[in-house]
C-alpha positions as CSV (number, residue, x, y, z in Angstrom):
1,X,10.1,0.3,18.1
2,X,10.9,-3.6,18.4
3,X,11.7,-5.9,15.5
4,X,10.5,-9.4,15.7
5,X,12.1,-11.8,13.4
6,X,9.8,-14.7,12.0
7,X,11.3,-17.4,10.5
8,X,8.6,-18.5,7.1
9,X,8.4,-21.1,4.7
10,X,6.2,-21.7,1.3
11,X,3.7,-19.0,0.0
12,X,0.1,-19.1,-0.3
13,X,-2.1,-21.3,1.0
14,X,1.6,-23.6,2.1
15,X,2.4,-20.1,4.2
16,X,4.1,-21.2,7.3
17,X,5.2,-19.7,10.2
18,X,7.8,-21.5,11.7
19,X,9.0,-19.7,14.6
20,X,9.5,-15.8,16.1
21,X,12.4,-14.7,17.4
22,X,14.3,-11.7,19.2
23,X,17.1,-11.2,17.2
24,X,17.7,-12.0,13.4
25,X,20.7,-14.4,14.3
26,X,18.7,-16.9,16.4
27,X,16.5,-16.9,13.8
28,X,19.1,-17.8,10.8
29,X,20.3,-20.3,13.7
30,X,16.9,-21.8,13.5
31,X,17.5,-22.4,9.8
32,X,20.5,-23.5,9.8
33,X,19.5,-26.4,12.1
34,X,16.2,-27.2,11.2
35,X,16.0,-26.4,7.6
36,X,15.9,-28.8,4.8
37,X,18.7,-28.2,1.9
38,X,17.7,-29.9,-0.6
39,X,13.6,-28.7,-1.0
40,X,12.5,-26.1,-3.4
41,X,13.7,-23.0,-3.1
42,X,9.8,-21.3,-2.5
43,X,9.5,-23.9,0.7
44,X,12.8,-22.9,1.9
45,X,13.0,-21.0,5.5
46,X,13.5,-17.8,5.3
47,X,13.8,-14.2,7.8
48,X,11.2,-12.1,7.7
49,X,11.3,-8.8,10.0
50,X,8.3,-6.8,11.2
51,X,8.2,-3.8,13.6
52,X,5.8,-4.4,16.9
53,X,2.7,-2.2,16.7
54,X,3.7,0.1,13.7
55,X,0.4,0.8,13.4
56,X,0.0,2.3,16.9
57,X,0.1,6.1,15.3
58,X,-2.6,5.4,13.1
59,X,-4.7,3.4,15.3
60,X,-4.7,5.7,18.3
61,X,-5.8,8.1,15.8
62,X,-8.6,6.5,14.2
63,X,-7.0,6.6,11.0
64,X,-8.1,3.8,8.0
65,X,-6.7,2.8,4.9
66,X,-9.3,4.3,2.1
67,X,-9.0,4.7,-1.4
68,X,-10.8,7.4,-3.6
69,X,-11.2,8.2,-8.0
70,X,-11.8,11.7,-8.0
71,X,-13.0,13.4,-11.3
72,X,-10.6,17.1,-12.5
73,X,-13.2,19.1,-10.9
74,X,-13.8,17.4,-7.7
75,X,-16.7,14.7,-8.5
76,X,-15.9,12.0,-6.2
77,X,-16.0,8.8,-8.8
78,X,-15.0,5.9,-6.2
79,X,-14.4,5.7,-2.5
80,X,-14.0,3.0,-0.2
81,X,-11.8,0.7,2.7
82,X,-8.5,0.0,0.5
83,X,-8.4,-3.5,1.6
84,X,-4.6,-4.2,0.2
85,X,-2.9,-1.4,2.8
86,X,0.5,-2.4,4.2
87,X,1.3,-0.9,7.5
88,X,4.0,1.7,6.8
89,X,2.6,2.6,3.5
90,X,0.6,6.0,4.2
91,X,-0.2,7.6,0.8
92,X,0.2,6.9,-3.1
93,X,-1.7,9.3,-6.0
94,X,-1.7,8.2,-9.3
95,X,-3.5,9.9,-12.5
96,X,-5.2,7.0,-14.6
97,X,-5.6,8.0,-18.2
98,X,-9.3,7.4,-19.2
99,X,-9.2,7.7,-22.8
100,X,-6.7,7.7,-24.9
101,X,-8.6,9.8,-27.5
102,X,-9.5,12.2,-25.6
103,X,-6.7,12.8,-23.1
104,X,-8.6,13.0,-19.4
105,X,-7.4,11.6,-16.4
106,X,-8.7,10.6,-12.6
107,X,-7.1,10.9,-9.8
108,X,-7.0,7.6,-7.5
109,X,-5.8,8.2,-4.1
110,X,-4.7,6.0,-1.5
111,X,-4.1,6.7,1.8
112,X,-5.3,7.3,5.4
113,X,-8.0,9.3,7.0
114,X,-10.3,9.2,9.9
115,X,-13.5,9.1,7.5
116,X,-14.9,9.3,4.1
117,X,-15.1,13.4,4.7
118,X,-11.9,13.6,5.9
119,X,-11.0,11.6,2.4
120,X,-12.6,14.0,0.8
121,X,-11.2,16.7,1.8
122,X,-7.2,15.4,1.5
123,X,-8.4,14.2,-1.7
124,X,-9.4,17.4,-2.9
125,X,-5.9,19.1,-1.7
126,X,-3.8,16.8,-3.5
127,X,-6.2,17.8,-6.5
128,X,-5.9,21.7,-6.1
129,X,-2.3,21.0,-5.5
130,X,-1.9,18.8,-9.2
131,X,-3.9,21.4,-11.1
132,X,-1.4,24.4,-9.3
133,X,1.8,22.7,-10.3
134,X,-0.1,22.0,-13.4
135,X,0.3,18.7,-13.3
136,X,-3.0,17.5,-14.5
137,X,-4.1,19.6,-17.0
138,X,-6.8,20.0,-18.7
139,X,-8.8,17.4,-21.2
140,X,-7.4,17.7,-24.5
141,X,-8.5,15.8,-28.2
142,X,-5.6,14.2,-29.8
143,X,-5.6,13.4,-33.5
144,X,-6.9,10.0,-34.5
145,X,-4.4,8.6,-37.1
């Protein structure tokens, strides 16, 4: 795969991109002659790297980012696009704690599949997997003090 190296300055809505370049040293050599010293530190040039189509994989395959909140015994709660995906960031799981009286948790998945079914149906083997290694147990009261 090839690295490009873009040369940034500011953040939000001052984002810049100042220039691209082949190799990470003609990139700091772009700094070094056109930067400024003595600005603020967040409008300061800077090297950022990024790998030419690492998506291809997942595009070719007709993969999306989706997210899903699946319910213990499979009730789909939530599903949609997961609008915040990074490239190079396939899957993350997480059990969210619902109550804290009444100790339940959901599951909220992200990562990629080639439809809502197919979201389904990874979401529901991660979920037969957590209950196997029993990892998310059952519901259980807890004492209120």
């Amino acid at each position: 795969m090839t690295t490009v190296f873009i040369v940034t300055s500011g953040e939000d809505a001052d984002y810049k991109i100042r220039g691209v370049f082949s190799t990470k040293e003609l990139a700091q050599q772009f700094i070094e002659i056109f930067g400024e010293p003595k600005i603020p530190t967040v409008y300061k040039m800077r090297v950022e790297e990024y790998v030419i189509d690492a998506a291809e994989n997942q595009l070719r395959a007709g993969l999306k980012p989706y997210y899903i909140e699946m319910e213990r015994d499979g009730r789909v709660i939530h599903l949609g696009i997961n609008p915040l995906w990074q490239i190079g960031k396939c899957e993350s799981f997480t059990l969210v704690e619902r109550d804290r009286f009444v100790r339940s948790w959901f599951l909220r998945l992200y990562t990629l599949a080639t439809d809502r079914d197919d979201l389904i149906r990874i979401a529901n083997e991660k979920r037969e997997q957590l209950i196997a290694q029993n990892i998310w147990q059952e519901p259980q009261q807890t004492e209120i003090l």
